[in-house]
C-alpha positions as CSV (number, residue, x, y, z in Angstrom):
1,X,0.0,0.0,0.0
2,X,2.8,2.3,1.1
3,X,4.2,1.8,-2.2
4,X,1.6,2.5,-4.6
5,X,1.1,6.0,-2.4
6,X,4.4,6.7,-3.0
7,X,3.9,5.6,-6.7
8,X,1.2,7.8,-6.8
9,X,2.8,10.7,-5.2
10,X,5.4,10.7,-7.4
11,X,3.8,10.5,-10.8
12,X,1.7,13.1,-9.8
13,X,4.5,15.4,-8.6
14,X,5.7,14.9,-12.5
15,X,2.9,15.7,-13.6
16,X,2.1,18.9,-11.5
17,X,6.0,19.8,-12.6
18,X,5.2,19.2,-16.4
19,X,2.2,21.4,-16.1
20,X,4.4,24.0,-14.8
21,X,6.8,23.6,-17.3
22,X,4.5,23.8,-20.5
23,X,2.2,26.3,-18.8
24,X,-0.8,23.7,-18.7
25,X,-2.9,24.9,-15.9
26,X,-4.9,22.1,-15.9
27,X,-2.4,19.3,-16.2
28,X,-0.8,21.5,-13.1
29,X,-4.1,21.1,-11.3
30,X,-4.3,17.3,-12.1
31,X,-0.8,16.7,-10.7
32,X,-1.6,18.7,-7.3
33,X,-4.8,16.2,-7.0
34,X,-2.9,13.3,-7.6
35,X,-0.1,13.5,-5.2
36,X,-3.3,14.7,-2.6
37,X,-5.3,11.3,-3.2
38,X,-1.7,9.9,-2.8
39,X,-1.4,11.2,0.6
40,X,-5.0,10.3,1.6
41,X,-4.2,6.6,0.5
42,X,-1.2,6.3,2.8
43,X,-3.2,8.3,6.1
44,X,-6.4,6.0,5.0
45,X,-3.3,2.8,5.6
46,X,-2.2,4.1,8.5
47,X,-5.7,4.5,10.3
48,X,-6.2,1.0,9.4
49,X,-3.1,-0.6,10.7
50,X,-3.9,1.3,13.6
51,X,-7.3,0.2,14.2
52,X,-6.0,-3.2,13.3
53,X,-3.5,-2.9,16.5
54,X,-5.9,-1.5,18.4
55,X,-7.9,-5.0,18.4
56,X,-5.3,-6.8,19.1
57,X,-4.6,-5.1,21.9
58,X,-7.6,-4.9,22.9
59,X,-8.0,-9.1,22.6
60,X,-4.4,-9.5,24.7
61,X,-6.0,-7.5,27.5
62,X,-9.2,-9.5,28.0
63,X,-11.8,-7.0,26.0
């Protein structure tokens, strides 16, 4: 999972860049959203590891 976020981030940070560079406002914008879902994939990971922990935990202690 980590990987593909950091796929994703990257590809759209070349993207966003190429924008920039050609002056495509919209490829610009495109690029921005991409490395955003990027970020909300690997936060979306964490939470779930988290919660996944959390259960154990909570199963170890007698809950």
């Amino acid at each position: 999972m980590a990987d593909k976020g950091r796929a994703d981030k990257m590809k759209g940070k070349a993207k966003e860049m190429t924008g920039k560079v050609t002056g495509d406002r919209e490829m610009q914008t495109e690029g921005k959203l991409e490395q955003a879902r990027a970020e909300a994939k690997k936060l979306k990971g964490k939470a779930q590891e988290r919660i996944k922990q959390t259960g154990r935990s909570a199963k170890r202690d007698g809950a």
